[in-house]
N, C-alpha and C positions, 0 to 999 in steps of 0.2 A: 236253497236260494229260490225266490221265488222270480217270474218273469216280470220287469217293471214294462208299462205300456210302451210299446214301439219294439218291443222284444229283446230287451239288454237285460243279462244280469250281471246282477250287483251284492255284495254282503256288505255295500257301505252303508251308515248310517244316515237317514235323511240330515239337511241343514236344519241347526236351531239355532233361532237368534238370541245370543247369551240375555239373561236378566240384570242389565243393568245397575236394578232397584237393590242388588244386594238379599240376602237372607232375613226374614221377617224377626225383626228384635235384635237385629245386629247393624249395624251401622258407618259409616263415614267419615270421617271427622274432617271437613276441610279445613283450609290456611289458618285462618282467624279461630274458630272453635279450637284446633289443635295446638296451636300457640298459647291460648289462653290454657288451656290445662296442663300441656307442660310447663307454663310460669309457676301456674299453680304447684304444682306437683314437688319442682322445686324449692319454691319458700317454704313450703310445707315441712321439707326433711331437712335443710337447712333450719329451722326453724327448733326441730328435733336436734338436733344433734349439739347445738345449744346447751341446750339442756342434757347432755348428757349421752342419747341414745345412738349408738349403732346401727349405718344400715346390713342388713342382711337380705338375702334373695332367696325365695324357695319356688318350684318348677311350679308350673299350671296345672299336672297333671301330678296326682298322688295316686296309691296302690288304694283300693276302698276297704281294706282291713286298717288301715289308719281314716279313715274319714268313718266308718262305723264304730272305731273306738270312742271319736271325740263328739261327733254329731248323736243329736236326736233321728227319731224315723222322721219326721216333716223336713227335716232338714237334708236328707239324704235323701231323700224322694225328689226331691226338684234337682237332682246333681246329674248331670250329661255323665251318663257312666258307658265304656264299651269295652272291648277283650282286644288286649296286643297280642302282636304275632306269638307271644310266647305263650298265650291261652291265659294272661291274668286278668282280672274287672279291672280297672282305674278309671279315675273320673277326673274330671276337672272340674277345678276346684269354686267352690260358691260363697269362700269365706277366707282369711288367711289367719286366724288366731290359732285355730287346729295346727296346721304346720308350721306355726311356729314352734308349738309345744312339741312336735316332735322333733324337731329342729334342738329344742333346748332339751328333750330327755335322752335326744342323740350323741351326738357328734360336738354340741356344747357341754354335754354330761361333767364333764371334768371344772368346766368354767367356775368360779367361785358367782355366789349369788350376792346380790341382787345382779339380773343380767338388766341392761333397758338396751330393748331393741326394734327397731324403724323398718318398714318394708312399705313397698311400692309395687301395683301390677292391678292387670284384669283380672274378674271375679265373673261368673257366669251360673246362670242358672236355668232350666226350662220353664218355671214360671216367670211370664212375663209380667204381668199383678205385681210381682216382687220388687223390680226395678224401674218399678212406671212405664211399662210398655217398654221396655227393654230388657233383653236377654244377657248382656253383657254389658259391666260398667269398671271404671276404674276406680282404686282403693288407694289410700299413703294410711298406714298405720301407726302406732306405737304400743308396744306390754312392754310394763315393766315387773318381772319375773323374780319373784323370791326375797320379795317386804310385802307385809301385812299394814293392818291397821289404818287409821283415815288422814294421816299425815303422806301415805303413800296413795291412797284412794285421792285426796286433794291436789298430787301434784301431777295426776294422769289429767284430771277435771282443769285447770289450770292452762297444764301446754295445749289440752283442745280449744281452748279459747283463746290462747295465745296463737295456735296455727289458724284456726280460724281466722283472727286479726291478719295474720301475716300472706294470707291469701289476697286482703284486702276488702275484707268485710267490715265495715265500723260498725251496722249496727247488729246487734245476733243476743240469744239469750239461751241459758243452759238448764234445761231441766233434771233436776236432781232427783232419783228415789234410792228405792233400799228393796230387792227383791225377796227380803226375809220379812220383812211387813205383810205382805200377802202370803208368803207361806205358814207363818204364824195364824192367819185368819182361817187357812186352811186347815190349819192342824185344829183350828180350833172348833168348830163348824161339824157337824155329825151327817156328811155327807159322802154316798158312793164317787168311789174313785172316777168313773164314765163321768159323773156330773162336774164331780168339781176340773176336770182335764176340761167339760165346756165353757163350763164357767171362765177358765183361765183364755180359751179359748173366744168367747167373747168381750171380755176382757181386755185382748190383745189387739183385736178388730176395733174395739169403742164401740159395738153393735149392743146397745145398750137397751132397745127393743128385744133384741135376742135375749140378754142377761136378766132379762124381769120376766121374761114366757120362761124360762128354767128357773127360777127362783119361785117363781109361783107351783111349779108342779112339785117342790120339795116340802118336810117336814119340820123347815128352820124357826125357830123363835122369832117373834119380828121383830126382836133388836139387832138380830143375828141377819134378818132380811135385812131391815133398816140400811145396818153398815154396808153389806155388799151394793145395796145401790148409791149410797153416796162415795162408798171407795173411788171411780173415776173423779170425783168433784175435791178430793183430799189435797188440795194443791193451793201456793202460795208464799208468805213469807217464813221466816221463825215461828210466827204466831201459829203456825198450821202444825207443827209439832203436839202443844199443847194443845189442842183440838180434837187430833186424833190421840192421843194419850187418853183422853178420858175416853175412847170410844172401844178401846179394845182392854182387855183380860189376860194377855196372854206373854209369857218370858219373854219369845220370839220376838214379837212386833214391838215389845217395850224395847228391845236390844237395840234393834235396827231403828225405834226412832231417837236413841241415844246415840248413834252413832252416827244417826246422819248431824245431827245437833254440832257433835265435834268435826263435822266434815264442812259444815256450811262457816263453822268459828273461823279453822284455817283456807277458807275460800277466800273469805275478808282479809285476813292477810297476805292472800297471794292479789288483792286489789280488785277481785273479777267480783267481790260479793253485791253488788247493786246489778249483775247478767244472772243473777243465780236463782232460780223459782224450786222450790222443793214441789213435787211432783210425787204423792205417795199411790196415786194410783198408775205407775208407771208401770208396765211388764212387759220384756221383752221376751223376742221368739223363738230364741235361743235357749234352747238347756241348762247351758255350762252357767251360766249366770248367779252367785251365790252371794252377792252382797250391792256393796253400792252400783248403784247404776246411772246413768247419763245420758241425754241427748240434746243438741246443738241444734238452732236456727237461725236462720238468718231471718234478715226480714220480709215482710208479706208472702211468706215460705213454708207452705205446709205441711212442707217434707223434712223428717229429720237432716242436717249435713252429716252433723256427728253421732255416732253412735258408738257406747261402751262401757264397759263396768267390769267388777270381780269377777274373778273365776277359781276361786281355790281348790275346786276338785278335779278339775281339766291335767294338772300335771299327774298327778295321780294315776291316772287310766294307762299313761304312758312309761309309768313306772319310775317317773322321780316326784315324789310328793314335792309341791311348793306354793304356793300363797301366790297369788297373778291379780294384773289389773290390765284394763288397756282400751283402745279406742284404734275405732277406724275414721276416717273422712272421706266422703264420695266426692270424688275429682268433679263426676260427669255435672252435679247437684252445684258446686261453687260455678262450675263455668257457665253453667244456665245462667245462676244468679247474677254473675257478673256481666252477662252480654244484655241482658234486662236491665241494667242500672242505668240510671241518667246519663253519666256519659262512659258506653261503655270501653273497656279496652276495646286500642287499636292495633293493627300489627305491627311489628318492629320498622319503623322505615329503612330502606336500604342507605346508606350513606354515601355510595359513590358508582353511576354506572359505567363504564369506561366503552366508550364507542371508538373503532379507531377506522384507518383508510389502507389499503392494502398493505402500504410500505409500514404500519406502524403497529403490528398484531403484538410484536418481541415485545415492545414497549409497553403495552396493554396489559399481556401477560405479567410482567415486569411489576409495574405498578398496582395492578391488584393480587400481588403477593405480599409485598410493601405492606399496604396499607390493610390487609387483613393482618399481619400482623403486630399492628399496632391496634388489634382487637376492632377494627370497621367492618363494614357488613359491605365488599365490594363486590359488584357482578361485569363480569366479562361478555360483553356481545358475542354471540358468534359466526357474525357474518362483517365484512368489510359493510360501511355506510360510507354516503356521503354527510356533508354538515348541515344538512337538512334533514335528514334521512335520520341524523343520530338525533335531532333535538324531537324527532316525535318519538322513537324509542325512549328518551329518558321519561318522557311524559309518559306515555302507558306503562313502564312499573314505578313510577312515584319515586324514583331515587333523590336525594337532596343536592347532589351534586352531580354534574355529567363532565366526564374528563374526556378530550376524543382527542385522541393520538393519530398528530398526522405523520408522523418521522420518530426515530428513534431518538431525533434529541430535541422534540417540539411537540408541546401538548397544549389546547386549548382548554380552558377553565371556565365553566358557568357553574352559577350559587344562585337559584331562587331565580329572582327578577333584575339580578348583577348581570351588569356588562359581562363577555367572555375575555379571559385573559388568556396571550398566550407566553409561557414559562418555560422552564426545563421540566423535566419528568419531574426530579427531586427534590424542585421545592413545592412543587403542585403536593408531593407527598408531605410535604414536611408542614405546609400552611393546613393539608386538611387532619392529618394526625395532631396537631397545638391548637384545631380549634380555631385558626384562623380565617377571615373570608375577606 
């Protein structure tokens, strides 16, 4: 220990005045923000479950021998990894598609397939580039796990635009590709593996300056040049099928643009085909990705909402081969949107404040039991007021109604810019439960 000046010692630690401001890239969510994304959140699974899907719940924090089965290395490099008391790595988690699949090669093992299953939670990552200046954000998902084909690819593309809607987006549009269209290009193309991992890499950025300084330093034919720089421009209606059909050579991308062809037919059937843009220069930055793919916007929105597509080889790693599809929706991304709109949501108004005077607490209490459970949003003062004293309490929290209990069998009643009445407890209960004023 050292002497502090005036000659005291001490081993305590100097005062430090807490930060406030919170952790940089992690955040707050007050009243109104946090309201609006749990609504969200909920129409969301609600919405799912509609349709079919189960929620299910997996931890924040996974062992990193399951997150290095299912991730790429770009993918596990941004993941908050550290050692628990018991000396294992685990991270938390920057994605929730990975645990599900071991969720389903788990402990669902037995389940008969097709599973469809819903999850909800935080997702974190140490780039913040990743989540717009944000290190943590919220997810609602949907996989539905063990059907193939684009009648199953059509109805994951469908509910994202049906949750979408159900968050309360009217206008939004879905970009469709097919991640076997560019691996085909790649397969086709007589290029070192470094190059073409940049290319795909530029590619994924839209750094389309970048993608023509590596294209130029290679040995490509320039039809072969040609295609890779129109590939980001491959986008459109139906008609951009047959466009790009005559542009490539190869099984792969011929497959994938037949298949997106059958995925866009049954899109029109599920009614969503005038939101539908095919997208053939799409690539996501995910690995696991092996066929159709998809992303959501709302409007004047340059952030994907939605994001997701196949994954056929992801179950596999984990030791049950099956066929997968699936999407996510960023909670954080809808609530932006929706506090930006014309008029955006407001918070729930409280429906009844109940202000009472010493002798009338029981009745206070009393009555906002009542009346929440006839499902109202009622708030208990907790201090005696006079009747002045209650009428600026109900103003500063915005209640609809203010009840002030002066006696256990007298209660005075105001509504808006109504006279106050004074009732018994039980019909003041009974008029505001029916709706009455």
């Amino acid at each position: 220990m050292r002497p502090r000046p005036g000659g005291f010692f001490t081993s305590a630690k100097p005062s430090v005045t807490p930060q406030l401001g919170g952790v940089p890239g992690f955040r707050d969510l007050l009243p109104l923000e946090a309201e609006i994304l749990r609504e969200a959140q909920e129409s969301l699974l609600a919405e799912m479950r509609r349709w079919g899907y189960r929620h299910v719940i997996t931890p924040l924090v996974e062992n990193m021998d399951v997150l290095d089965t299912g991730l790429g290395l770009e993918q596990r490099r941004r993941l908050f990894k550290f050692t628990d008391a018991r000396g294992d790595v685990v991270a938390l988690v920057g994605e929730r598609t990975v645990p599900v699949a071991r969720l389903v090669a788990g402990k669902l093992r037995s389940a008969a397939l097709p599973l469809r299953l819903c999850y909800s939670g935080p997702v974190l990552s140490t780039d913040e580039g990743r989540f717009q200046q944000r290190r943590e954000t919220y997810q609602v998902g949907a996989e539905l796990i063990g059907a193939s084909g684009p009648v199953a690819d059509a109805e994951v593309i469908a509910l994202a635009a049906r949750c979408m809607e159900a968050t309360g987006i009217r206008r939004y549009q879905i970009d469709v590709g097919h991640a076997e269209f560019f691996h085909g290009i790649m397969d086709a193309v007589k290029l070192p593996d470094k190059v073409k991992a940049a290319v795909r890499d530029a590619l994924v950025a839209r750094d389309f300056v970048a993608l023509e300084s590596l294209l130029e330093g290679t040995p490509l034919k320039s039809a072969e040049h040609e295609l890779l720089l129109r590939f980001p421009a491959l986008r459109g209606g139906p008609e951009i099928l047959e466009a790009a059909g005559g542009l490539v050579r190869n099984r792969r991308s011929e497959a994938a643009l037949s298949e997106l062809g059958r995925v866009r037919e049954l899109l029109v059937a599920h009614g969503i085909g005038d939101v539908v843009v095919l997208d053939l220069g799409a690539i996501r930055d995910f690995d696991y990705y092996t066929g159709v793919i998809f992303e959501g916007y709302g409007p004047d929105f340059g952030r994907p909402i939605a994001q997701g597509g196949r994954y056929d080889a992801l179950l596999a790693r984990f030791g049950r081969p099956a066929p997968a599809t699936g999407f996510m929706i960023q909670l954080d991304l809808v609530s932006e949107m929706l506090t930006r709109a014309p008029r955006p949501p407001a918070l729930p108004r409280l429906d009844a404040a109940l202000a009472w005077s010493e002798s009338g607490l029981s009745t206070a209490l009393r009555l906002g039991s009542t009346l929440r459970l006839f499902g109202m949003r009622a708030v208990v003062d907790t201090q005696p007021r006079s009747p002045a004293e209650a009428q600026g309490w109900w103003r500063a929290i915005g209640a609809a109604n203010l009840v002030y209990c002066r006696s256990e069998a007298t209660v005075s009643w105001s509504s808006g810019g109504q006279r106050a009445r004074s009732l018994p407890p039980e019909q003041v209960a009974g008029r505001l439960a029916g709706g009455v004023t």
